[in-house]
N, C-alpha and C positions, 0 to 999 in steps of 0.2 A: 685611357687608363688613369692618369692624374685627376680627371673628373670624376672619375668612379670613387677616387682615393678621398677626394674634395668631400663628396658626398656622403663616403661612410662614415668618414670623423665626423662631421654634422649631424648626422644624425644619432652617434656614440654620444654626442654630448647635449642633444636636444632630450635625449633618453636620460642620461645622467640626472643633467635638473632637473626633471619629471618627477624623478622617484627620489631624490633628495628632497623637492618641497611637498611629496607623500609622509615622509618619515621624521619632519623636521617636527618639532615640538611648537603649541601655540604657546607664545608669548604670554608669562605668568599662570600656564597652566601645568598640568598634570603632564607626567612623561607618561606615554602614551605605551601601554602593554609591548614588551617585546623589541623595542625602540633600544637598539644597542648602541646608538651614539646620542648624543645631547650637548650643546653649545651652551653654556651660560653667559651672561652679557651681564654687567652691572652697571649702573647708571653713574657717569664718572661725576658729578656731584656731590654724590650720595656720602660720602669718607666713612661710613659705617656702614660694613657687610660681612660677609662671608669670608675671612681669610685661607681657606681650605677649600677648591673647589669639588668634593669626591668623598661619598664615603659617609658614615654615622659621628667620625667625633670631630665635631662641628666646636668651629670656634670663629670669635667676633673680633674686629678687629678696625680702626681707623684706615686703612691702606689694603681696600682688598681688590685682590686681583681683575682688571677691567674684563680679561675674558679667558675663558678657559680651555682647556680641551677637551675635544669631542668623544670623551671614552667612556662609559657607563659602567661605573662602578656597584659592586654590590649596597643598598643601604643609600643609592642617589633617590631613590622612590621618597623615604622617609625625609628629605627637607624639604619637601614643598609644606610640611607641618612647624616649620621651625623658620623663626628673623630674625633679624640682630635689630636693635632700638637703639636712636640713641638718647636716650633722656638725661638729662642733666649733664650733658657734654661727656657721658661714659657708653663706649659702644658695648651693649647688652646680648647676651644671647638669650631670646625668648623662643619655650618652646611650648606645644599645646599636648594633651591629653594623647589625639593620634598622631603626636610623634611618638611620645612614650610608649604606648603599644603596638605602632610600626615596628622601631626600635628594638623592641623586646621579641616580638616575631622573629625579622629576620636575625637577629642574634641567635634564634634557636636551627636558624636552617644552613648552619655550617656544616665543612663536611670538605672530604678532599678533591670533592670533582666541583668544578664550579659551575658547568652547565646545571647538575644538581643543585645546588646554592641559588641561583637565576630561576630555576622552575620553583624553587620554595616561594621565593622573595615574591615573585605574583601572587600567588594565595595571601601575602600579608596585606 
């Protein structure tokens, strides 16, 4: 009986990681369609990032957060378009053309159901 029990947690958690390193995000890439959680990691060197881990209103900051939580927010699609710089010892928020029309999309797929909102935001 305790072997049987041995066994089924072993493989509840062999399953686990399986499908965690399925769903997990490649490193400086694209969150992947449908991907409801995402880890962000920031390079602890770096003193200029992302003060805000979540979300469209992005801001830059000397002290940003080394890691965040795994919760996918509406509008996390749109900062893979957008960095922070830091040039001239001033951390910068830079952003590109398909942020702005990311941006400007899901801004228009609001609305009071969010699963609604999450099926717009892939079309952007």
């Amino acid at each position: 009986m305790k072997i049987s029990l041995v066994i089924s947690a072993i493989c509840i958690v062999v399953l686990t990681l399986s499908v965690a390193g399925c769903t997990s995000p490649q490193p400086g890439g694209a969150v992947p369609p449908g991907s409801p959680m995402v880890t962000t990691t920031f390079p602890a060197s770096s003193g200029c990032g992302f003060i805000n881990c979540h979300g469209l209103n992005l801001a830059c900051g000397q002290n940003p957060p080394e890691v965040c939580t795994e919760i996918y927010m509406l509008g996390d699609k749109c900062r893979q378009y957008a960095y922070c710089s830091n040039n001239g010892g001033t951390c910068n928020l830079v952003t590109t053309p398909q942020f702005v029309t990311c941006k400007s999309c899901i801004e228009k797929c609001g609305g009071a159901d969010p699963a609604e909102a999450f099926s717009c935001e892939e079309k952007c």
